[in-house]
GULOZA-295830 format. One record per residue (C-alpha): residue number from 1; residue in one letter; x, y, z. Coordinates in Angstrom, 2 decimals, always signed. Example, Ala and Ser with C-alpha at 12.3 -4.5 7.8 and 13.67 -1.06 7.14 Angstrom:
// GULOZA-295830
1|a|+12.30|-4.50|+7.80
2|s|+13.67|-1.06|+7.14
This chain:
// GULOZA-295830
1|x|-45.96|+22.21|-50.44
2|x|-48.49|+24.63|-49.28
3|x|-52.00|+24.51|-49.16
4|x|-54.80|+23.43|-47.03
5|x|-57.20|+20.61|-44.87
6|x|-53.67|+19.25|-43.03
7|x|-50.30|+18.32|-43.83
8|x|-47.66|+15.45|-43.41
9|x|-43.83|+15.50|-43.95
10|x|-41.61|+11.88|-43.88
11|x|-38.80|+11.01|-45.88
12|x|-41.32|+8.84|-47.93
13|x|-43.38|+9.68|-50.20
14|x|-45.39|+6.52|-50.13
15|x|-45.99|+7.11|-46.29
16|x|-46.91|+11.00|-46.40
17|x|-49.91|+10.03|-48.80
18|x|-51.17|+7.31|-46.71
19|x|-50.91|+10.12|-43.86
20|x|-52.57|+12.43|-46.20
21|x|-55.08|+10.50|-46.86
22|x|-56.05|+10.04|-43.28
23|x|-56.21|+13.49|-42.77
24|x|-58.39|+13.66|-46.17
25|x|-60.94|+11.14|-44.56
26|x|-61.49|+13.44|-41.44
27|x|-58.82|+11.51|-39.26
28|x|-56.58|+13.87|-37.03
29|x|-53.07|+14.51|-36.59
30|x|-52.56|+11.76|-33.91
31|x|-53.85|+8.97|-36.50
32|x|-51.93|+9.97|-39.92
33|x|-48.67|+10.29|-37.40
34|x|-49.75|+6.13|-36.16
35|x|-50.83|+5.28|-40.28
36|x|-47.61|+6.83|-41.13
37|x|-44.81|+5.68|-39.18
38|x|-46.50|+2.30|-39.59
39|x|-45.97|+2.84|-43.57
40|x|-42.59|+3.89|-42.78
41|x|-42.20|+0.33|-40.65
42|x|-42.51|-1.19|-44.56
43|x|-40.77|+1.19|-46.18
44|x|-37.74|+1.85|-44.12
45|x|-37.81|-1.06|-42.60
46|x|-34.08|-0.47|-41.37
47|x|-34.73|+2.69|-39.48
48|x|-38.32|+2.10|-37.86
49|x|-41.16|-0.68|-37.24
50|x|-42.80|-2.84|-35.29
51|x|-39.56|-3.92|-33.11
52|x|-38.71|-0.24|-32.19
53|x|-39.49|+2.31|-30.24
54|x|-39.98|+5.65|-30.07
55|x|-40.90|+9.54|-28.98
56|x|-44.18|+11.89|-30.04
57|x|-44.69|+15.32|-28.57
58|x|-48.62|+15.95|-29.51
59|x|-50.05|+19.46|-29.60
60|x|-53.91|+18.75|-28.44
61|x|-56.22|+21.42|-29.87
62|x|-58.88|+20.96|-28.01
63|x|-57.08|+21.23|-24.33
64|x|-54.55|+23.47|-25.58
65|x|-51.86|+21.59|-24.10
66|x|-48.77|+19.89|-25.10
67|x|-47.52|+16.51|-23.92
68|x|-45.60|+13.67|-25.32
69|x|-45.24|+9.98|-25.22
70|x|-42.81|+7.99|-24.21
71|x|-42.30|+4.64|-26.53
72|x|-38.49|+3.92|-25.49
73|x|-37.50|+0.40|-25.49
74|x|-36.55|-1.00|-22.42
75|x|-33.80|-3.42|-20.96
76|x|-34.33|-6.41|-19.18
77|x|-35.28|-6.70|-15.36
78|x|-32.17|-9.26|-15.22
79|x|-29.45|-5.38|-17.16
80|x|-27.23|-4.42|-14.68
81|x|-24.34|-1.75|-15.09
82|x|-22.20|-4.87|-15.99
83|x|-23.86|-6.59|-18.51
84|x|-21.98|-5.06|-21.66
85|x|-18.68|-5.17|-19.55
86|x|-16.05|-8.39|-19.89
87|x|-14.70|-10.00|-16.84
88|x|-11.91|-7.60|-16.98
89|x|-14.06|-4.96|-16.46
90|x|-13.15|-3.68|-20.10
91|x|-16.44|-3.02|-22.73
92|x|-17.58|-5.88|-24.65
93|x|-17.01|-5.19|-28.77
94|x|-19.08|-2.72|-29.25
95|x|-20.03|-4.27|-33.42
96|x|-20.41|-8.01|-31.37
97|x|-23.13|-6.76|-29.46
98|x|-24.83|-5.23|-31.73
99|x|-25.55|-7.96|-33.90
100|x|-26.69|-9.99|-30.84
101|x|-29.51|-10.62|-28.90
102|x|-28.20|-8.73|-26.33
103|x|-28.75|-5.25|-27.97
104|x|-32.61|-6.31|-28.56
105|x|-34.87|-3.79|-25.59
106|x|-38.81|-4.58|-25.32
107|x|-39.89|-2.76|-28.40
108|x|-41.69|+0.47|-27.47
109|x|-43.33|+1.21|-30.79
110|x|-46.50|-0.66|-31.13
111|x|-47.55|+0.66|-27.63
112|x|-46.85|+4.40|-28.69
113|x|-49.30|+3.53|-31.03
114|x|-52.03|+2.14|-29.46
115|x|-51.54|+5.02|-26.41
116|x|-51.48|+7.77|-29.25
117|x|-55.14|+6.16|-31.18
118|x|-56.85|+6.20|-27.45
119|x|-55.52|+9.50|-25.99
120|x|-55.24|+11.92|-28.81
121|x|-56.69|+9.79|-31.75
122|x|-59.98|+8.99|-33.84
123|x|-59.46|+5.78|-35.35
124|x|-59.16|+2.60|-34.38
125|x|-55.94|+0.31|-33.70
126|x|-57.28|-1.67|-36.57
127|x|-58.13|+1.22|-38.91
128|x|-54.76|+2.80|-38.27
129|x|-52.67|-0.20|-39.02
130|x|-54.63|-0.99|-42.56
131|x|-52.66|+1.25|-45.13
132|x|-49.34|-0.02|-44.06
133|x|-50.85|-3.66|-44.52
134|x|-51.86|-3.30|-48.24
135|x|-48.43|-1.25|-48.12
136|x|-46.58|-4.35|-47.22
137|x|-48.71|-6.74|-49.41
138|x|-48.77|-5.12|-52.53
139|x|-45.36|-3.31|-52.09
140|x|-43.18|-0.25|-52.72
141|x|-41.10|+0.49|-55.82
142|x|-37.40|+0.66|-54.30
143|x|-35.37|+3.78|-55.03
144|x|-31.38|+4.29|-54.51
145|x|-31.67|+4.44|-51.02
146|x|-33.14|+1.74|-50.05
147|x|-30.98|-0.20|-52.37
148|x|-28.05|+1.30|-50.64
149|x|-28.93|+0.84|-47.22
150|x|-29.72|-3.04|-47.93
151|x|-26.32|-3.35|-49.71
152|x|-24.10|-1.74|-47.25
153|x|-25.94|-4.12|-44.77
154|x|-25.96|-7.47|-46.90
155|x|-22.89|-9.11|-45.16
156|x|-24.04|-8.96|-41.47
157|x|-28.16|-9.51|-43.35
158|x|-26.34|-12.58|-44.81
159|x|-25.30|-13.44|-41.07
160|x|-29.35|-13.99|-40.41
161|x|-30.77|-16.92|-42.81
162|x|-34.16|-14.87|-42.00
163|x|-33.45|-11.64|-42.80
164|x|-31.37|-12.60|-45.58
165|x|-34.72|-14.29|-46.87
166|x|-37.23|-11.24|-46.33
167|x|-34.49|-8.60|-47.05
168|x|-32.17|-9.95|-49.76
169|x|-32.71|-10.91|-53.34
170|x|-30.53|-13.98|-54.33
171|x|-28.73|-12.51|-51.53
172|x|-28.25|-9.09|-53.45
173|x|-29.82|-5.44|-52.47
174|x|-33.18|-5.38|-54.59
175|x|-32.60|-3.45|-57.62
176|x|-33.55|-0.12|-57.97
177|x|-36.81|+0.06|-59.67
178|x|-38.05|-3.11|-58.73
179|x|-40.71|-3.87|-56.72
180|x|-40.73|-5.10|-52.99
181|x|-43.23|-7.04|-50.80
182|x|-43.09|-8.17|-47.82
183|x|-45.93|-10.55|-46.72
184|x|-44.47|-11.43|-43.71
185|x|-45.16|-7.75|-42.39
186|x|-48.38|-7.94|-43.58
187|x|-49.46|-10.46|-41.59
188|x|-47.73|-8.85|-38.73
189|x|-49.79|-5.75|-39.41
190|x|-52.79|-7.90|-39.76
191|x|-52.12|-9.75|-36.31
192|x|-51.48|-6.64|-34.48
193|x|-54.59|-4.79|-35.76
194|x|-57.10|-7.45|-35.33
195|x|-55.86|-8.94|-32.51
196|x|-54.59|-6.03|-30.27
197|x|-51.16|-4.69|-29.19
198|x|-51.46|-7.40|-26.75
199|x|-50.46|-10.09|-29.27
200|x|-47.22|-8.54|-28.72
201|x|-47.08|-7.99|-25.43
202|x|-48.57|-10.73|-23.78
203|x|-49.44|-12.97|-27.24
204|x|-47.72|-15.09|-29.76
205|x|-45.76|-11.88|-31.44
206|x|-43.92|-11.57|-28.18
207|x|-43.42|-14.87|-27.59
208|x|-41.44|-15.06|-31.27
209|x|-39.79|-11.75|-30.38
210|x|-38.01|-13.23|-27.03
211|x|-37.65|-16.59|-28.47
212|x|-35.68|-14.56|-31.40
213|x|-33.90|-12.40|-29.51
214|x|-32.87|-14.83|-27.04
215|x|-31.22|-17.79|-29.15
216|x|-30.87|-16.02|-32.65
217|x|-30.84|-18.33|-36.25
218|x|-27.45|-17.62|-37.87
219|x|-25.44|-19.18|-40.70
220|x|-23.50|-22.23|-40.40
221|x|-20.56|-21.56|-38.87
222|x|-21.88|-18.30|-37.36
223|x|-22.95|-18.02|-33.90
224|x|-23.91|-14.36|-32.05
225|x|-25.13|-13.41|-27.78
226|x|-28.30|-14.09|-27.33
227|x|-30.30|-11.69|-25.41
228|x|-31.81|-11.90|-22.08
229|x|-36.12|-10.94|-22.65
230|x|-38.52|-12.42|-20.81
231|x|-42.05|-12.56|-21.35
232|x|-42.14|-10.52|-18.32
233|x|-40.00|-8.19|-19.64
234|x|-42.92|-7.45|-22.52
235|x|-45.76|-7.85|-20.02
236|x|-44.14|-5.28|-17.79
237|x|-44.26|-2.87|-20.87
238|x|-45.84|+0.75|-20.60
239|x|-45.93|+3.86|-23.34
240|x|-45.72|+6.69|-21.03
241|x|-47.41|+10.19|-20.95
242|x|-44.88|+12.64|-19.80
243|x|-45.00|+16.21|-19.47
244|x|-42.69|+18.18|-21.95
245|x|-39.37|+19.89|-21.63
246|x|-40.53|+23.75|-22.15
247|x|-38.34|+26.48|-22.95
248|x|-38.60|+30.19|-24.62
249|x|-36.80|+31.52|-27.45
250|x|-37.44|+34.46|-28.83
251|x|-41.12|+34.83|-28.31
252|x|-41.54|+31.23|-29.38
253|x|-42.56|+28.34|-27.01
254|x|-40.50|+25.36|-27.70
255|x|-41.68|+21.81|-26.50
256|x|-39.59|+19.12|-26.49
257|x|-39.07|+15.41|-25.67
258|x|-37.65|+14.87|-21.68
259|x|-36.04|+11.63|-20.43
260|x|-34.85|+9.16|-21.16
261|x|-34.28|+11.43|-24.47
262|x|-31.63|+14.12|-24.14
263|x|-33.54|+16.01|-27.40
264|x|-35.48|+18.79|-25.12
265|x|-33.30|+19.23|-22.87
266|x|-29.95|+19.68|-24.96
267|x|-32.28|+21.58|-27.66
268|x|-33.08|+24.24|-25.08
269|x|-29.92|+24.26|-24.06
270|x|-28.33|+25.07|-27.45
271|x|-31.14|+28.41|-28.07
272|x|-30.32|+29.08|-24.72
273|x|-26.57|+29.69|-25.34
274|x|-26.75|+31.20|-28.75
275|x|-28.88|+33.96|-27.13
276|x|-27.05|+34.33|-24.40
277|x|-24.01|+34.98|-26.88
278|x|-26.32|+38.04|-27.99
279|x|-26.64|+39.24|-24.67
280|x|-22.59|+38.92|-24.05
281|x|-21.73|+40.26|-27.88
282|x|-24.23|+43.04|-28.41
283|x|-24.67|+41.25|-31.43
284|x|-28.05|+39.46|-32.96
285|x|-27.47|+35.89|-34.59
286|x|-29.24|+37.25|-37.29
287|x|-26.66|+39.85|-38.18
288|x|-23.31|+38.26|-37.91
289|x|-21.55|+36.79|-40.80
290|x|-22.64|+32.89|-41.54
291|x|-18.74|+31.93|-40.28
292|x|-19.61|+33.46|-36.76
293|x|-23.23|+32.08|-36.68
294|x|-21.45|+29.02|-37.28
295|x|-18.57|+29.34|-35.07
296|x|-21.62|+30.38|-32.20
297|x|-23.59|+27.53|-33.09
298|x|-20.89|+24.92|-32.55
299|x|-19.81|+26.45|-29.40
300|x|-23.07|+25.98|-27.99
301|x|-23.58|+23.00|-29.37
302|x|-19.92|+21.41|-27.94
303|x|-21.28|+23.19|-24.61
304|x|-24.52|+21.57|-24.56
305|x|-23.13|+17.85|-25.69
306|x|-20.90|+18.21|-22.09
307|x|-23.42|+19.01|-20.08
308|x|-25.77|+16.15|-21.98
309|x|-23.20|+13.75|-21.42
310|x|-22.61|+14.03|-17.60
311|x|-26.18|+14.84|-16.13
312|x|-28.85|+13.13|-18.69
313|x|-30.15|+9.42|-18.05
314|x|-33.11|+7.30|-17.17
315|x|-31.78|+8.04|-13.67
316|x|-33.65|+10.19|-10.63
317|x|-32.46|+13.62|-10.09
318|x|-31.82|+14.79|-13.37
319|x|-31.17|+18.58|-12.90
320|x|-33.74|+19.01|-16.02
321|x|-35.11|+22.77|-14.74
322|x|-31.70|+23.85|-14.59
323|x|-29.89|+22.74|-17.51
324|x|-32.41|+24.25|-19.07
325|x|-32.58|+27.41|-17.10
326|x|-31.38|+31.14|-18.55
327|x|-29.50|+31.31|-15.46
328|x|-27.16|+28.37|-16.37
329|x|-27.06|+29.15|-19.91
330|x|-25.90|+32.67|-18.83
331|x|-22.64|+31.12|-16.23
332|x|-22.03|+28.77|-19.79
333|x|-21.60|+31.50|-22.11
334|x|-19.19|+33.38|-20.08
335|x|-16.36|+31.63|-21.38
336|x|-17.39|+32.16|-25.19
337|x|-14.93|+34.14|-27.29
338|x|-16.44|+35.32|-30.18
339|x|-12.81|+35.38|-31.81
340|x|-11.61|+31.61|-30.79
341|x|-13.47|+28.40|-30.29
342|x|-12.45|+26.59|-26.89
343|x|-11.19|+23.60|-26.54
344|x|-12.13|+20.12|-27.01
345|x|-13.81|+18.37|-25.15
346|x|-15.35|+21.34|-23.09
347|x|-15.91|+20.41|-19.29
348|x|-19.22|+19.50|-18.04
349|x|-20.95|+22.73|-15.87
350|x|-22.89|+23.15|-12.87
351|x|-25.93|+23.39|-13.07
352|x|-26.94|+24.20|-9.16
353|x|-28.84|+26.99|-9.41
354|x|-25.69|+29.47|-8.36
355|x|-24.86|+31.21|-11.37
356|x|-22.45|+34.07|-10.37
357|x|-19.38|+32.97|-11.54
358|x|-17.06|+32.45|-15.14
359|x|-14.87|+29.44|-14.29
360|x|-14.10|+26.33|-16.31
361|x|-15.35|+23.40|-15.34
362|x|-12.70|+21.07|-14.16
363|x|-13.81|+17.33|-15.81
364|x|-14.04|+17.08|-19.86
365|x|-15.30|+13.69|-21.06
366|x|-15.44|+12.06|-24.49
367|x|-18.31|+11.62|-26.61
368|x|-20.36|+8.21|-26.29
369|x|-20.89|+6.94|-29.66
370|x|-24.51|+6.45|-30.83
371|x|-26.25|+5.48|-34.12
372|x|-27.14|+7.62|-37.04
373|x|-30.13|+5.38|-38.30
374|x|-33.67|+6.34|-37.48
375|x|-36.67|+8.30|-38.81
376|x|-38.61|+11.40|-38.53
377|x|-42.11|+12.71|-39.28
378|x|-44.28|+15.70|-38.72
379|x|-48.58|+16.13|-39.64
380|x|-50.92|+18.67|-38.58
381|x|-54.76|+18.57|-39.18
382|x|-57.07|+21.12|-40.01
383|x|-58.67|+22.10|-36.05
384|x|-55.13|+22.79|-35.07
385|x|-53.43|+19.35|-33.72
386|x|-49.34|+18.78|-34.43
387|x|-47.78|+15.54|-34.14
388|x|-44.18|+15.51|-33.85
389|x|-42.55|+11.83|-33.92
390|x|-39.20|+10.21|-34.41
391|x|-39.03|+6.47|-34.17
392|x|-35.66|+4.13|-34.39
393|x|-34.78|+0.75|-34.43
394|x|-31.74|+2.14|-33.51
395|x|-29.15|+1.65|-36.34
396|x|-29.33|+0.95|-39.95
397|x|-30.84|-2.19|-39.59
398|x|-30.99|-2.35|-36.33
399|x|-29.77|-5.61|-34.56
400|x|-29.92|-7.59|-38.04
401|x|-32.02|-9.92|-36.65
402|x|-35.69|-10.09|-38.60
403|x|-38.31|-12.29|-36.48
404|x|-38.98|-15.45|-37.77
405|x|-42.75|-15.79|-39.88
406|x|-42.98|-11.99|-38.95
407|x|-41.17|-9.64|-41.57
408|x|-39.84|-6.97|-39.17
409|x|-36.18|-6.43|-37.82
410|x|-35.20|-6.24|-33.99
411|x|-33.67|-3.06|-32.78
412|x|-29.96|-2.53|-31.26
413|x|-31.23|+0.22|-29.07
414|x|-29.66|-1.38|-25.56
415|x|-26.61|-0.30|-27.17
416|x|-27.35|+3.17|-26.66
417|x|-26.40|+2.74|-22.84
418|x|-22.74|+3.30|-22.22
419|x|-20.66|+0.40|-21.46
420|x|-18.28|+1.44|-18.92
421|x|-18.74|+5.26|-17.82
422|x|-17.20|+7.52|-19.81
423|x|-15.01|+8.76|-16.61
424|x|-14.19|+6.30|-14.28
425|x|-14.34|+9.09|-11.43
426|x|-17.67|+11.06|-12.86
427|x|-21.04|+9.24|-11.91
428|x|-22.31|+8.21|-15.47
429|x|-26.24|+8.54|-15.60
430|x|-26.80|+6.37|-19.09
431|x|-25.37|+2.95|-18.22
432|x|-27.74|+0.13|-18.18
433|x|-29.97|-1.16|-15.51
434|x|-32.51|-3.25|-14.99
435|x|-35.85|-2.27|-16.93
436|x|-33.74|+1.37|-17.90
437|x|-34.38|+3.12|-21.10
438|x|-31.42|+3.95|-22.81
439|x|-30.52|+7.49|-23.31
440|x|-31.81|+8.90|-26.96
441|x|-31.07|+11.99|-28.63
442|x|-34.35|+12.03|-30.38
443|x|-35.90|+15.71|-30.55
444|x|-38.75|+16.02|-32.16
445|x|-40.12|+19.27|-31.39
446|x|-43.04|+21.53|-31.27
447|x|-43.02|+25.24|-31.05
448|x|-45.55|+27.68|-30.46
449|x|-46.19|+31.24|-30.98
450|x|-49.26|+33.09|-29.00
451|x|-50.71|+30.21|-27.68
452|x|-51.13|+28.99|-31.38
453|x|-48.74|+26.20|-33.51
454|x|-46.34|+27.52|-35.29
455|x|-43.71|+25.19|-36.03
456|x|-43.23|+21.47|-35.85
457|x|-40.08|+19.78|-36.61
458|x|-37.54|+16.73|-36.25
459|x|-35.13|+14.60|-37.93
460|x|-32.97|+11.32|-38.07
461|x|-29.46|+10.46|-37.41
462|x|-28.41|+9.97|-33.46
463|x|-26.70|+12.43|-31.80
464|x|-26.42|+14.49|-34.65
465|x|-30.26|+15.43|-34.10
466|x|-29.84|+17.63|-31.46
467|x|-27.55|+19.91|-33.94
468|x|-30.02|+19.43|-37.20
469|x|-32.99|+19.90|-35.16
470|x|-31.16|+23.14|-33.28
471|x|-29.65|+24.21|-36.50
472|x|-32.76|+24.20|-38.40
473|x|-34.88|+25.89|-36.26
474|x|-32.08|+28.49|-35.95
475|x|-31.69|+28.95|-39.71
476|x|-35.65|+29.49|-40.26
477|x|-35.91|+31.99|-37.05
478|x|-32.78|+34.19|-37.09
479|x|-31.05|+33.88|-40.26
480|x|-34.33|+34.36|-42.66
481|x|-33.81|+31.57|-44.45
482|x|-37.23|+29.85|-45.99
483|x|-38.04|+26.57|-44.25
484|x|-37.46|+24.51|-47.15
485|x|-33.87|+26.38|-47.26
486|x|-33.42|+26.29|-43.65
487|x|-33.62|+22.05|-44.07
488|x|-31.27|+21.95|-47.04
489|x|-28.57|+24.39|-45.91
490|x|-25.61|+22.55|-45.41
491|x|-25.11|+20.92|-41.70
492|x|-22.57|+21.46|-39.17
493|x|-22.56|+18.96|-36.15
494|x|-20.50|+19.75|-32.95
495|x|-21.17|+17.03|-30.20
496|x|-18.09|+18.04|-28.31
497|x|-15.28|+16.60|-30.43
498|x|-13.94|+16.53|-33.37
499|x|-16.73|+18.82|-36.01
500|x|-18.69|+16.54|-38.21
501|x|-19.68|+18.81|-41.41
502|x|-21.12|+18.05|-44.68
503|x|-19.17|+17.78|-47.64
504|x|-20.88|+20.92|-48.86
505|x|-19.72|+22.92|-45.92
506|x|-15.85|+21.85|-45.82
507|x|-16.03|+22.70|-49.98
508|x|-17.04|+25.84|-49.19
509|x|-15.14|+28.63|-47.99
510|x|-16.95|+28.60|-44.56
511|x|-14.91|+25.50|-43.62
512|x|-11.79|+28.22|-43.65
513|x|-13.14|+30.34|-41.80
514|x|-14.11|+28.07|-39.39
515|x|-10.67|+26.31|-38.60
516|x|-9.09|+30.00|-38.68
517|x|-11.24|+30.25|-35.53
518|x|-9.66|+27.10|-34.24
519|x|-12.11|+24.62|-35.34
520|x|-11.51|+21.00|-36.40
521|x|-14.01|+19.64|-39.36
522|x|-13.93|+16.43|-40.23
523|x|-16.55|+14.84|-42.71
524|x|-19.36|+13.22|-41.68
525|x|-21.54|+12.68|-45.13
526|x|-25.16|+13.21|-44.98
527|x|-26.60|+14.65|-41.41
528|x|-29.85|+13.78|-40.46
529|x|-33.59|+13.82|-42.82
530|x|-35.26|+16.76|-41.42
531|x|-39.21|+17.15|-41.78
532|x|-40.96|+20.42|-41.05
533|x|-44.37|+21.62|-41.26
534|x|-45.06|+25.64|-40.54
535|x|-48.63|+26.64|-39.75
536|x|-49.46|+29.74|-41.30
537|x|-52.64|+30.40|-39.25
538|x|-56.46|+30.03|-41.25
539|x|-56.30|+26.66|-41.96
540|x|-53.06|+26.82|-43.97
541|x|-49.93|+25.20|-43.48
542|x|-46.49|+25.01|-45.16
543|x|-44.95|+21.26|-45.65
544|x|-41.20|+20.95|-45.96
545|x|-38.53|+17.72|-46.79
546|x|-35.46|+17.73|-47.61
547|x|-34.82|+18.09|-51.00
548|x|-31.59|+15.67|-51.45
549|x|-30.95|+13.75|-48.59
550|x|-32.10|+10.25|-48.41
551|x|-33.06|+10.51|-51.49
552|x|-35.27|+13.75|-50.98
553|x|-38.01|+13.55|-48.31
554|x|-41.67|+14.18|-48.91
555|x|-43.80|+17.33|-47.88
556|x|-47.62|+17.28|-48.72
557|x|-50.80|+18.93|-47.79
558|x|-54.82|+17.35|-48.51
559|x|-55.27|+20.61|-50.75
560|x|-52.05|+22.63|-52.49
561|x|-52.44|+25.96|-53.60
562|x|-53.21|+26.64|-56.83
């Protein structure tokens, strides 16, 4: 949708007009971004809410300046690099912990909120929070995917006599069509805006949370970890400002999301690469066949993933300028053959600031395994601010385990540390600690042209992110595809493994082409729910979704074009 006075994209159409409709009231980008990922909390309810957490990189118009927000859940001050380990020193089942308390951090997403209203907002906590109230009271008509998501979680739901009450219809998916409430949230909702994010944090929400969490209710016969929260642990609790990861491509400024995400950095890294492949080829992205683009793209992705996996973690020392540097991304692409992709796993780099030479690196590691749930939004408003915000409860459905009186789910997101390094002899920066942040690959993503917005964008789905985010930037800047087309062209994920590709990409004659470079596709269904917005400079802007998956997403502006 084009048109004018500010524009929000979600995969929910139900939560873009209640962010809309902020905007349409004279409320900025930083409140319909808080009034519609709390909408989303109601409606996708197994990707984002209350017991989450989160990342927003905010554009401020009025400073000029971008910065984001750190709303990451946290471990426990008793984590230590053991906790998910058995006595053998082998990793606990990875399914058993998630649908535990153990997997439940100190929810980030409610303070996100409240930091975003008093640093970049106009409204009030309580305003904010008052759409996705009625939302919740008076309900949502359910479409296929929410019926899908529900039933491909109704076993392990069933495990929960809670959330099989707030969740579960006669202990069936809700039928598409129908119409679902959930009081519960509501009063949640209600609590938290009249009462302060405190109530969670140092109040009678939090109290329910750790008492949940702790010593979950389960079935007869049924019995799970609990976790290990303290009230502490939630009075201890701090949204963060952080200064952006910042990178050039092309002209274009592009901000993303630093640590504990791996987004920004692994982003920059990826544009990085694929130019550097210009520089080594003689060749523009924009000009080679889609097969090569491709077969660039993955390389750089595969590239990227190593050097993600061994350097990035809520640990000191991070070598962020340099993984990020041209320099590095130069020494990378000196092993790319435009003729034959290199093997799997590609070995980690060195990023040390030498960059003179072309050998291998000597240590390849597999790829950690990390959740494809989440959810993504985008709004700008009419003097110039851009919100950019993904928010998780980590998995579809996150832990399973809904608070009791309280209509929201706990998230699994502890299980985005590693368990036991992923090389016994290569320091591993993402395994958990006391009060750490588990590594995300959440990119949401800002970029800028001439000082001005131009583009802001993100998506769902874990590690596979990084490669939608990358890819669709890629497709709307080099390979003049619309933005609209540059969300719904078919996705190719390369994490430094075996290929994940849609089924619309291995049915096509690409897939061929690929694997006669040496690649290996596999399928991985639907990547990612990308949301864009493009300003187009005098107070118009450009709204995309996607079109089909999820369901279709939902791209609007307060006034379309005729």
């Amino acid at each position: 949708m084009t048109g004018s006075g500010g524009a929000v994209s979600s995969v929910d159409r139900d939560a873009s007009q209640i962010g809309v409709d902020v905007l349409a009231r004279g409320g900025n980008a930083a409140d319909a971004a808080v009034a519609t990922a709390a909408a989303l909390g109601v409606t996708e309810p197994y990707s984002a809410g209350i017991g989450g957490g989160g990342f927003l990189v905010y554009y401020d118009a009025r400073t000029k300046r971008v910065s984001t927000i750190d709303g990451r859940e946290t471990a426990p001050a008793t984590f230590t690099e053991k906790t998910f380990r058995n006595p053998d020193g082998t990793a606990m089942n990875f399914t058993t912990v998630v649908n535990s308390g153990l997997s439940v951090g100190v929810p980030g997403t409610p303070a996100l909120w409240a930091k975003a209203l008093r640093d970049y907002g106009t409204l009030s906590f309580n305003d904010a929070l008052k759409p996705a109230e009625r939302l919740a009271a008076k309900g949502f008509v359910v479409d296929q995917t929410f019926h899908d998501q529900t039933a491909q979680n109704a076993a392990r739901f069933a495990t929960f006599p809670e959330t099989a009450r707030v969740f579960l219809r006669n202990g069936q998916a809700p039928a598409v069509g129908s119409r679902f409430t959930n009081p519960d949230l509501a009063k949640a909702y209600r609590t938290l805006r009249t009462h302060g994010v405190d109530v969670l944090y140092r109040g009678r929400l939090g109290e329910a949370i750790v008492r949940e969490s702790n010593a979950p209710h389960t079935a007869p016969g049924v019995t799970v970890m609990g976790g290990q929260l303290t009230l502490r642990d939630l009075a201890r609790y701090r949204a963060l400002t952080k200064a952006p990861i910042h990178s050039q491509y092309k002209g274009l400024d592009v901000y993303g999301m630093p640590i504990p995400s791996s987004g920004g950095i692994a982003v920059a890294e990826i544009l990085n690469l694929m130019k550097a492949y210009e520089d080594r080829t003689g060749t523009s992205t924009s000009q080679v066949s889609d097969v090569d683009y491709l077969h660039r793209f993955s390389e750089a992705s595969a590239t990227a993933f190593a050097d993600r996996n061994r350097y990035v973690g809520d640990v000191p020392d991070v070598p962020v300028s340099e993984l990020i540097s041209t320099g590095f991304a130069a020494e990378r692409a000196c092993l790319f053959d435009p003729t034959q992709a290199q093997p799997r796993p590609i070995p980690f780099g060195s990023p040390d600031g030498s960059y003179t030479s072309c050998a291998q690196g000597t240590k390849a590691q597999p790829e950690p395994y990390e959740g494809l749930s989440t959810t993504h939004l985008t709004a700008m408003d009419r003097w110039g601010n851009v919100a950019s915000y993904t928010l998780t409860i980590e998995q579809t459905g996150g832990s399973g385990i809904t608070v009791p009186g309280w209509g929201f789910l706990l998230n699994n997101e502890l299980t985005d540390f590693n368990f036991v390094p992923l090389d016994p002899e290569v320091p591993d920066p993402n395994l958990p600690g006391p009060g750490k942040r588990p590594r995300s690959s959440m990119s949401p993503t800002i970029l800028m042209k001439d000082g001005a917005p131009f583009l802001a964008v993100g998506s769902p789905g874990g590690a596979t992110i990084i490669t939608s985010v990358s890819q669709t930037i890629l497709g709307y800047v080099d390979r003049d595809l619309s933005l609209v087309d540059a969300i719904a062209a078919p996705r190719l994920s390369s994490r430094n493994g075996t290929e994940g590709a849609e089924p619309a990409l291995l049915a096509s004659p690409l897939a061929a082409g690929l694997r006669a470079l040496g690649h290996t596709l596999a399928d991985a269904g639907e990547i990612g729910a990308v949301t864009a917005i493009r300003s187009l400079g005098h107070g118009k802007f450009e709204a995309a979704a996607e079109p089909i998956r999820r369901g279709g997403g939902s791209a609007m502006v307060v006034r379309p074009s005729r």
